[in-house]
C-alpha positions as CSV (number, residue, x, y, z in Angstrom):
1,X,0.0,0.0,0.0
2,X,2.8,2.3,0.7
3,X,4.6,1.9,-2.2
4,X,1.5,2.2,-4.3
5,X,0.5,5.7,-2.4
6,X,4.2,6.6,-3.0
7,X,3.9,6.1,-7.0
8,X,0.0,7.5,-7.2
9,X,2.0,10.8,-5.3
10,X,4.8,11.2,-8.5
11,X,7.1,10.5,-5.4
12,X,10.6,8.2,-5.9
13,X,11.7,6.0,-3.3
14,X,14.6,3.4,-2.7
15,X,13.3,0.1,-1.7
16,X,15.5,-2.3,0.6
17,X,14.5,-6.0,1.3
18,X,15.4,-6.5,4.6
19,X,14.7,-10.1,4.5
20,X,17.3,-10.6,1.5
21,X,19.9,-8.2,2.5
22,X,21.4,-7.9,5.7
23,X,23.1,-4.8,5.2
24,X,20.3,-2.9,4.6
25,X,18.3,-5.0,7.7
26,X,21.4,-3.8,10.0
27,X,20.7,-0.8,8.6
28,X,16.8,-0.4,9.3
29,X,17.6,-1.7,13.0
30,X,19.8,0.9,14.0
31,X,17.8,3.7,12.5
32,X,14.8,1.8,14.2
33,X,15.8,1.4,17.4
34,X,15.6,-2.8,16.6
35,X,11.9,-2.4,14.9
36,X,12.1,-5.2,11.8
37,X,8.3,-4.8,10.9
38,X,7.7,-3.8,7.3
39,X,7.6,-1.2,6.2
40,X,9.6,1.0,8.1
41,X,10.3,4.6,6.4
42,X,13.2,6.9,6.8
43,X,12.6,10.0,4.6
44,X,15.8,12.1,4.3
45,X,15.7,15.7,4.1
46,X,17.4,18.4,2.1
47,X,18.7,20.1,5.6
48,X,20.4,16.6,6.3
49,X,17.6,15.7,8.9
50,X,15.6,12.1,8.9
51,X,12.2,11.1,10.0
52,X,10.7,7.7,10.6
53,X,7.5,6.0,9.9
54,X,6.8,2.4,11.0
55,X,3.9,1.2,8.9
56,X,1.8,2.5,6.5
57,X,0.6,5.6,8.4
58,X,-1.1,7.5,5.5
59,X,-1.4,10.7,8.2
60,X,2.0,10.6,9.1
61,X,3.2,9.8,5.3
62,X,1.6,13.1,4.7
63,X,2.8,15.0,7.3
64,X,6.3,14.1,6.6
65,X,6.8,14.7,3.0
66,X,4.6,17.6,3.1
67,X,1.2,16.3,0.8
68,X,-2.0,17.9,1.4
């Protein structure tokens, strides 16, 4: 659902299969705090901060990347 919001939004995204790749799962549990349920979201911003979303939290989705 997420990734299908993502696309229906013109937005790109990098997807990373945490269950095939344990880089990027090493990487999703540090910047989760150990969360491994998918998906988990980190949206980097052009001022170098990061925000999180665990799940598909339409709201929060939103929020972050600044749709109305």
């Amino acid at each position: 659902m997420l990734k299908d919001y993502l696309e229906s939004k013109g937005t790109s995204y990098v997807e990373k299969l945490v269950d095939q790749n344990d880089a990027a799962r090493d990487e999703m549990m540090q910047a989760s705090g150990g969360f491994l349920g998918v998906p988990f979201t980190v949206v980097a911003k052009e001022d170098g901060s990061k925000s999180t979303i665990i799940g598909f939290d339409k709201h929060r989705v939103d929020e972050v990347l600044g749709f109305s």
